[in-house]
N, C-alpha and C positions, 0 to 999 in steps of 0.2 A: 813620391807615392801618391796616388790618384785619391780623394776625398771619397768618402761616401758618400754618396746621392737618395733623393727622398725614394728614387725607383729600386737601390740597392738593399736601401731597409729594408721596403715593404716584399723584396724575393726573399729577403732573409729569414724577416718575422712575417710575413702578411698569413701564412695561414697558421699563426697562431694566436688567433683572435685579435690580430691588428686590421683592422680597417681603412680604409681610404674612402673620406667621405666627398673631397676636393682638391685639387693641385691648381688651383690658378695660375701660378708660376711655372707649369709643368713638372716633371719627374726628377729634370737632371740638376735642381736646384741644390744644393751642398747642405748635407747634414753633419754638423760636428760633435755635438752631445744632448743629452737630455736632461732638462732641469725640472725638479720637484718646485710647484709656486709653493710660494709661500705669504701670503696675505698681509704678514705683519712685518714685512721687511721690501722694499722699494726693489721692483723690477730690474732686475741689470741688465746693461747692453751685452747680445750673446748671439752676434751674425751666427745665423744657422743652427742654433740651436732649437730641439723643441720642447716645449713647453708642455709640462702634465698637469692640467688644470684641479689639484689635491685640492678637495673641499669645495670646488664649483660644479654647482650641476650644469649638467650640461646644454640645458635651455637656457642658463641664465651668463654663458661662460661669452655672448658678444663684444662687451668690452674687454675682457681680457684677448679677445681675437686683434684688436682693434692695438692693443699694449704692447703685444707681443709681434706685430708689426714692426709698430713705432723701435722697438728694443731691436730690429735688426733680423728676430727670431725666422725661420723657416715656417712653422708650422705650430701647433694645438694638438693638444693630446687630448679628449673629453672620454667619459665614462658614459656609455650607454648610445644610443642612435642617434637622439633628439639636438643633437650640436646646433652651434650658430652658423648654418650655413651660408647664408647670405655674408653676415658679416664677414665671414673667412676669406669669402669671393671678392668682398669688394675689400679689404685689406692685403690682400695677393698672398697671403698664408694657405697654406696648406692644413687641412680639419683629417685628424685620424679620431678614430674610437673603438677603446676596447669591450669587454664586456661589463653590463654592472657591477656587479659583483665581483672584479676585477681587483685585486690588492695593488696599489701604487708602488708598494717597492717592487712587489713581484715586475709589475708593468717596468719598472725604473729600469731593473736588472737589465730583464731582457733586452727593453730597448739601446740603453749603454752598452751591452755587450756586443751588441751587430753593427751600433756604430763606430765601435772601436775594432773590430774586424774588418783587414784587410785580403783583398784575391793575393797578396802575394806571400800570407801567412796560412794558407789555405793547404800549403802541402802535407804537411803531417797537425802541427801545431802540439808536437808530445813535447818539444824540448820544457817548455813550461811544466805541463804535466810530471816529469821526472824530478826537475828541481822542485817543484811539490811533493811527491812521494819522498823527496831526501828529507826537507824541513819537515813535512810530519813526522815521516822516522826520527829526526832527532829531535823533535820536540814530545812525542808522546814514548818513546823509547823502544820499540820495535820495530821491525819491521815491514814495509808498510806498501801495497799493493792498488791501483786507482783499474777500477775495470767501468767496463758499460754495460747498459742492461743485459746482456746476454751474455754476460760473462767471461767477455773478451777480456785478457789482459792490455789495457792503454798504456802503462808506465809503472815503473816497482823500484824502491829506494836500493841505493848502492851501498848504504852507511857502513863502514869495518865492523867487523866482531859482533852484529845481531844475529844471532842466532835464528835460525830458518829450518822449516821441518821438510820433510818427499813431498807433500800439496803443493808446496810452493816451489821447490824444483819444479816440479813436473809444470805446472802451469808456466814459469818463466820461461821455460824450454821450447814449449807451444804454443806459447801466445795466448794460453786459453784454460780458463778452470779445468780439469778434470771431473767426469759428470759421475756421477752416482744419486740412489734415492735420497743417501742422509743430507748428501751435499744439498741438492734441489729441496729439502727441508729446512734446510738455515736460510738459503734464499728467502723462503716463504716465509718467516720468523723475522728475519731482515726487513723486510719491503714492507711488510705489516706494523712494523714498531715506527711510532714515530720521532724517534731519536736514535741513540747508540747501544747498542746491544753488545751483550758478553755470551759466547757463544762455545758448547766446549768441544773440546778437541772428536774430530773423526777418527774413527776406526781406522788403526794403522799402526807402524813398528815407534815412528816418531813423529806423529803428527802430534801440534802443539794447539790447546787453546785459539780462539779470537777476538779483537775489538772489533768492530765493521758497522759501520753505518750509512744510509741510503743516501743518495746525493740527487738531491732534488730541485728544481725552480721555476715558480709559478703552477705547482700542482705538480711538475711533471717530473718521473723519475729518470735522471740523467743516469746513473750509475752508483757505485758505490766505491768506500773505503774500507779496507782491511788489513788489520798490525796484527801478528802473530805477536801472542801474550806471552811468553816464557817465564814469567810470576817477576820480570823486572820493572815492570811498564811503572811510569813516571805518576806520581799521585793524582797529576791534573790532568790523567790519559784520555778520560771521556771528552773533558772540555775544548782538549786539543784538536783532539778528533773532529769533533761537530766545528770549532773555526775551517779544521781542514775541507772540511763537505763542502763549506760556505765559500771557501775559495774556489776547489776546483770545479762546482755548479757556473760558475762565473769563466775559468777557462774551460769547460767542456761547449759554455754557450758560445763562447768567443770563437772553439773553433768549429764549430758546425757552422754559424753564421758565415765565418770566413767560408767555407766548403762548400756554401749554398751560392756565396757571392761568384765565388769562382765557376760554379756549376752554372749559373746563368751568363757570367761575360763568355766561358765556354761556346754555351748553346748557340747564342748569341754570335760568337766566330763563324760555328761552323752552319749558322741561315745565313751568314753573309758567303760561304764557301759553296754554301747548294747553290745561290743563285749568282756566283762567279762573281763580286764587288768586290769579296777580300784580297787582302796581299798573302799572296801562297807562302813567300819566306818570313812575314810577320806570324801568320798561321803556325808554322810547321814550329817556330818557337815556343809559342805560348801553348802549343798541343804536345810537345815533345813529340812530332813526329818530323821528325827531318831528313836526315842523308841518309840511307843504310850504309852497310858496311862497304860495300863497293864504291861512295862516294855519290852516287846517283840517289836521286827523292827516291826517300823510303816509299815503296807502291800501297796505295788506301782501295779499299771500297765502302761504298755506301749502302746499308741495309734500312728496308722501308717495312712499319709495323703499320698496322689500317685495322679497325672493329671493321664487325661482320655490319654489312649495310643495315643489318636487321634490328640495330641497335637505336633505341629510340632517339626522336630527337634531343629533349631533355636530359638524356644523361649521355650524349655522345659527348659532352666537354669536360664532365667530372670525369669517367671513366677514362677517356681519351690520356687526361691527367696520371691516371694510376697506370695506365700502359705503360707511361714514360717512364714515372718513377724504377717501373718493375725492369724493363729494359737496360736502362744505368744499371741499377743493383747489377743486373746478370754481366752487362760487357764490362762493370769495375772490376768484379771479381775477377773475371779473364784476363783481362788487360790490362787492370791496373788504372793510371791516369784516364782520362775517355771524355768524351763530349756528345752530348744526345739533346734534339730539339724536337717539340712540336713545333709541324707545320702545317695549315688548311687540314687540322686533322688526322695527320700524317705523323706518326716519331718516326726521325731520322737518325741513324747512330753510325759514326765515322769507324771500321775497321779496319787496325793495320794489316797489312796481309804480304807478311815476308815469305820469301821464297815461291812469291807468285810471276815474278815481273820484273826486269830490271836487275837481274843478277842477283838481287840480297837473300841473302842465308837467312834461317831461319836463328830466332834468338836462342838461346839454351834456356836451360832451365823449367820450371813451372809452367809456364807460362806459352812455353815454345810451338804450341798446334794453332799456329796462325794463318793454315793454307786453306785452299779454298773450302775443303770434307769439311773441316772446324766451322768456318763460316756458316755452313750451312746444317750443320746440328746445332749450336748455339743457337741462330735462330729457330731451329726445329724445339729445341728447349725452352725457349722464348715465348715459342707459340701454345707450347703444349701448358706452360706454366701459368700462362697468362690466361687459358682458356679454363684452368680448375680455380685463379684467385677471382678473375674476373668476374665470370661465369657468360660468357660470351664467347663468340670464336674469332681468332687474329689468324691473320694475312698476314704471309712476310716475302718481301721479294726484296733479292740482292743484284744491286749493279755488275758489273764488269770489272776487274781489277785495274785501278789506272797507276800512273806511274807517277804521284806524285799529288799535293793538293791543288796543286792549278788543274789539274783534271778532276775535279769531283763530282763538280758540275753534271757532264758527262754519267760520269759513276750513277749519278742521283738520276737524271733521264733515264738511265737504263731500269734502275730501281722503279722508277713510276710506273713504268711501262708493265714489267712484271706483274703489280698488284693489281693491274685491270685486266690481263688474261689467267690471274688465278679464281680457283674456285674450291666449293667443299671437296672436290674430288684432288684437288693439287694444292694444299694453305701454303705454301713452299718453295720456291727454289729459286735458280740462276737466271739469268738471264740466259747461259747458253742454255741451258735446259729448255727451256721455252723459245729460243730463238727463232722457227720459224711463225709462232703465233704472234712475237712483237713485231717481226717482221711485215705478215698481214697486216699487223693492227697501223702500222707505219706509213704502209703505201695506200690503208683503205683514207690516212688521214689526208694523205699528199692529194691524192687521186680526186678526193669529195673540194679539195679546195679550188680545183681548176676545172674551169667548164666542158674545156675541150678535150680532159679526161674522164669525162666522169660521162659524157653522152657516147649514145651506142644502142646498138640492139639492148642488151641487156634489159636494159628499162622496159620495153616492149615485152620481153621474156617473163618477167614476173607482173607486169598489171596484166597479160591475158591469164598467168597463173592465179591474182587475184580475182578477177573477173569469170574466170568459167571454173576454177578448182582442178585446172590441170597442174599437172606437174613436170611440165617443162623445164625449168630452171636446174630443179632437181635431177633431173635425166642429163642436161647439159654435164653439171657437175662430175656426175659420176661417170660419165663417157669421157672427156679429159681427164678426169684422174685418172682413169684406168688405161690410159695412152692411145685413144680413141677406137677401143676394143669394145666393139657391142656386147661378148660375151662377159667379158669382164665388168664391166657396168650394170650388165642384168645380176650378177652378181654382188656388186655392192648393194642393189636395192633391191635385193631378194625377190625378183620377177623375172618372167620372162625373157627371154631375151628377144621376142616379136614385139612385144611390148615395148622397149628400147627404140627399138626400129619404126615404130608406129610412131614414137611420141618425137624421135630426131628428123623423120619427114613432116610433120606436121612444123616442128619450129622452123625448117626450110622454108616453105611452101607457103604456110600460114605469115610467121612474121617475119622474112625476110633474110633469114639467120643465111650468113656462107661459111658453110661447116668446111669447104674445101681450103680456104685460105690460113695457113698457117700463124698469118700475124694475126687476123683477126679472131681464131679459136682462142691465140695464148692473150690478148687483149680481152674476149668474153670472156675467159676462165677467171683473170685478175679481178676483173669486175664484179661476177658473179658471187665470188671469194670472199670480195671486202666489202665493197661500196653494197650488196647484194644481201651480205652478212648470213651468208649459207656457210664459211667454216669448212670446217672440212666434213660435216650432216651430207647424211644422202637421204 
């Protein structure tokens, strides 16, 4: 099983007031645990540990930089900005710091719980959690329920013969509280106390009593516990309770940090599968996307999310950040497992897409609208969502369906291309959808790189258009589009059709144009099209 790295901690903890102030050693340095100093007892040797410098400020913590070296340690933990950064540098330690006011166990927890979080305990992490709701159950004598802020059920005790009232069916059944106003008032009563509350029974045929207490660490509310009270509960039920809060704060951090670690080696994968370095079948394992049912690579494509250009430059990278976030939420929900990276600005998010390609059926279940329509309302949900949390407007263009992760690459080209011929009139779609605008946009790029494609009348066509304010260029355009029909052209550009005829002899005569030669109309037209960047504009 792979150590945790100082780069692993700080994806795990960094935006919760962990800092990185220096890696001299860089990022992939090994962390193993976090030790509280302690002043009046000798330094231990503790390769890769780091060090919380408990009662040094942090201007005055160089020697201890210097200690904690010598002991083997990784890194310094200080309280506030002002650290010994030189000395950290030049002892090859690593300098983190959290906030002032910052409690040391708090800081301990956190940081010991992300370093003892592993990606490969990252999948659920409930088995812990249940064997906790058992020992609470039988240590405080109920019943006993572990939820998250929003009142998801995480894990709920098995114990024999506790008695359980219809709340706790019905939420065991769901996964999920049952909501009413009284309910959403004990929350509130809950969250606000800050210990263990006795709470009494809701409106019902046999609803029971509750204990429940807030499960917190470092300020923040992780979730809570709750034991339906039947007038059995054990005499040292509150005490039990609050050890119980204190453990599972400690597994709820363990596994989000796992989930966080996992979400970046993810991300991680799949920038190495946009720019084609990774190994497709190491990939397909670690993403559980591998064979479909036919035996053949299950078919993926790539969707690409971009802020509206309009968005400032200062907050193009926080926001950028929240797009992402909002993105995962949305393709977990759908799919379950999932992998999403920023890239130059860009979220990219890996979708499987059965029953596009390759024979494979589509999955059953929940889950099962994974064809291209789904694709492209998810993002359309994505985008609509993003533009009311954000308050910005997002771009989303989706690749090609390929058959397998060794094409993703691919997939993600196509996706690029998308999100530079959309606009506010299109925030949206496929590549086929747009296909002959990537197309343009593909040959105006081949076309501008080679000299002996890119010369020609055409040039001559728009500097006299520059130059005198005719509209030559314009008149060409719309007489090939219209399949070299004068009338039809007067038409696209709502004139004349003498007019047409005036401005197609003057481009003859004038600059040289040979409207008669068939190769050279459909070479002007290309030209005029891309390199020209007239569009399909009359």
């Amino acid at each position: 099983m792979d150590a945790c790295t100082l780069g692993d901690l700080l994806d795990a903890v960094g935006g919760l007031s962990v800092r990185l102030q220096t890696a001299p050693a860089g990022l992939a340095v090994p962390v193993t645990e976090a030790l509280l100093y302690d002043a009046h007892a000798p330094l231990p040797r503790a390769p890769g540990a780091l060090l919380l410098a408990v009662g040094v400020r942090a201007s005055a913590a160089g020697p201890l930089a210097r200690a904690a070296a010598e002991a083997g340690m990784s890194g310094l933990v200080v309280r506030g900005p002002d650290g010994p950064l030189a000395e950290a540098e030049s002892a090859g330690v690593a300098l983190l710091s959290v906030d002032e006011d910052a409690a040391w166990h708090h800081v301990h927890l956190l940081l010991a719980s992300a370093i003892g979080a592993r990606p490969a305990a990252a999948g659920s992490g409930l088995g812990d959690l249940f064997a906790l709701a058992d020992a609470v159950a039988a240590a405080v004598g109920g019943a006993t329920a572990i939820e998250d802020p929003r009142q998801r059920i995480l894990a709920y005790s098995t114990v024999a013969g506790q008695p359980v009232d219809e709340d706790r069916r019905t939420g065991i059944l769901g996964l999920q509280v049952p909501g009413s106003p009284a309910n959403s008032e004990q929350y509130r009563v809950l969250f606000a106390a800050g210990g263990v509350v006795r709470l009494p029974a809701l409106e019902g045929s046999d609803n029971l009593p509750r204990l429940a207490v807030a499960v917190r660490a470092g300020g923040e509310t992780l979730g809570s516990l709750w034991v339906v009270d039947d007038g059995g509960l054990a005499p040292d039920a509150e005490e039990a309770l609050a050890q119980g809060a204190s453990t599972a704060a400690l597994l709820l951090l363990r596994a989000r940090a796992a989930q966080e670690l996992a979400r970046h080696q993810n991300g991680d994968l799949l920038r190495r599968l946009l720019d084609g370095t990774a190994d497709p079948a190491g990939a397909a394992h670690r993403l559980g996307m591998g064979l479909g049912p036919d035996g053949n690579p299950a078919p993926v494509r790539v969707a690409a999310f971009v802020l509206d250009s309009s968005v400032s430059a200062a907050d193009v990278e926080q926001t950028s950040l929240r797009l992402l976030d909002l993105v995962r939420l949305q393709c977990e929900a759908r799919y379950g497992r999932h992998a999403g990276v920023l890239v130059d600005g860009v979220v990219y998010a890996l979708l499987p897409a059965f029953g596009e390609r390759g024979g494979a059926r589509e999955p059953q279940g929940p889950r099962k609208r994974t064809n291209g329509h789904s694709h492209r309302g998810l993002a359309e949900d994505i985008v609509a969502r993003a533009g009311q949390a954000l308050r910005v407007p997002v771009r989303a263009g989706l690749g090609d369906v390929v058959g397998g992760l060794a094409e993703v690459r691919a997939s993600r080209d196509d996706a690029d291309l998308v999100l530079r011929v959309l606009g506010p009139e299109l925030p949206v779609a496929t590549v086929e959808e747009v296909r002959p605008r990537v197309t343009l946009l593909r040959l105006a790029e081949v076309l501008g790189e080679r000299r002996e494609l890119s010369a020609g009348g055409w040039r001559r066509v728009l500097a006299h258009d520059a130059g005198h304010g005719t509209e030559y260029a314009r008149t060409l355009v719309a007489w090939l589009d219209a399949g070299c029909d004068v009338a039809g052209a007067a038409r696209l550009l709502a004139v004349h059709a003498n007019t047409c005829r005036y401005r197609l002899r003057q481009a003859r005569q004038q600059l040289g144009i040979d409207l008669d030669d068939p190769d050279e109309r459909l070479v002007l037209w290309l030209q005029l099209r891309t390199l020209g960047g007239l569009g399909s504009r009359h």
